[in-house]
N, C-alpha and C positions, 0 to 999 in steps of 0.2 A: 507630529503625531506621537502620542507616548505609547511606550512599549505596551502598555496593558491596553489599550485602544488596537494598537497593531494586532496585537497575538487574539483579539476577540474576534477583530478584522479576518483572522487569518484561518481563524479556526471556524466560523460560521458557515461554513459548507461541510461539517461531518454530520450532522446529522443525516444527509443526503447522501453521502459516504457511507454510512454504517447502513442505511436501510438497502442500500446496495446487496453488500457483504454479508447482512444479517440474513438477505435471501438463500444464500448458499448452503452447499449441507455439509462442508466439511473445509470451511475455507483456511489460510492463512494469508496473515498481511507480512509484505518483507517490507520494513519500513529504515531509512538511514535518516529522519530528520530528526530536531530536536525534541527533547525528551518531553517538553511542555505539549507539542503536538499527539506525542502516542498515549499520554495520561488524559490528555482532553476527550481523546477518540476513543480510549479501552474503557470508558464511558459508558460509551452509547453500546458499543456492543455483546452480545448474546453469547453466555460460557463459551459454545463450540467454536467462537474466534479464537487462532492461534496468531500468536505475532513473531515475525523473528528479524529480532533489530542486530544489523550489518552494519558495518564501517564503511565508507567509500571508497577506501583501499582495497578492502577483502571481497570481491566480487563471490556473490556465494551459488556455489555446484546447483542450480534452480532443477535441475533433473533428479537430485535427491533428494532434495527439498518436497516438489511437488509430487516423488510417488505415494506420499503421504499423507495427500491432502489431497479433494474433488477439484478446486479453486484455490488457484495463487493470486492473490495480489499486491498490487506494490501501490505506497502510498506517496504520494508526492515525491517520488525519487530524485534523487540529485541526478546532474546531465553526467555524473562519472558511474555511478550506478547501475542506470536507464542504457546507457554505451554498451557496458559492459554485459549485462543479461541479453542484450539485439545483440550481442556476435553471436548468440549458440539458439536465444527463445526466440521466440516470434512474440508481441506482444501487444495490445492494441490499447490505446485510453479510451474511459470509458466516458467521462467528462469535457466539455468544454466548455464554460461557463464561469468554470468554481476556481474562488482563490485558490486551493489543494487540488493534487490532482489524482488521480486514481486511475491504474493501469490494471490488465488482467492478462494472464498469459494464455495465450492461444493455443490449447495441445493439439497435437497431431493425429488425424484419425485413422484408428489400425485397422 
């Protein structure tokens, strides 16, 4: 399979992704994949998308992150990522079906 066959392969589940996301009223994606994936998907989605792309070293503070947004979610995250935000978030996928996957973090209710 060639690379441009792959990455069409791979990315033909954001539209279904985005119309997710796009429902939200103040969402953000934390995304660590390749940058061909976040340019395919900042696409499909509506200004109030915010994104905020992490390294997979840098496991990022999702508590300060998220008091600034209604909706986090994480886009296909790597399993060092995904580890890393379940030691402190709760978090639940939202998908099962789709090459990408898309996660949402579950807040806690006061």
């Amino acid at each position: 399979m060639s690379e441009t066959m792959l990455y069409k392969y791979e990315n033909h589940s954001n539209p279904a992704i985005a119309e997710i996301v796009n429902q939200a009223t103040n969402p953000v994606i934390i995304i660590d994949a390749r940058i061909g994936h976040i340019i395919s998907l900042s696409y499909l989605m509506e200004p109030k998308v915010k994104f905020q792309l992490v390294r997979k070293q840098n496991i990022p503070n999702i508590s300060k992150i998220s008091d600034n947004f209604t909706e986090v979610f994480l886009f296909s995250p790597s399993k060092e990522l995904l580890f890393g935000i379940k030691q402190s978030e709760k978090v639940e996928r939202l998908d099962r079906e789709r090459s990408q996957s898309l996660w949402k973090l579950i807040r806690a209710s006061n």
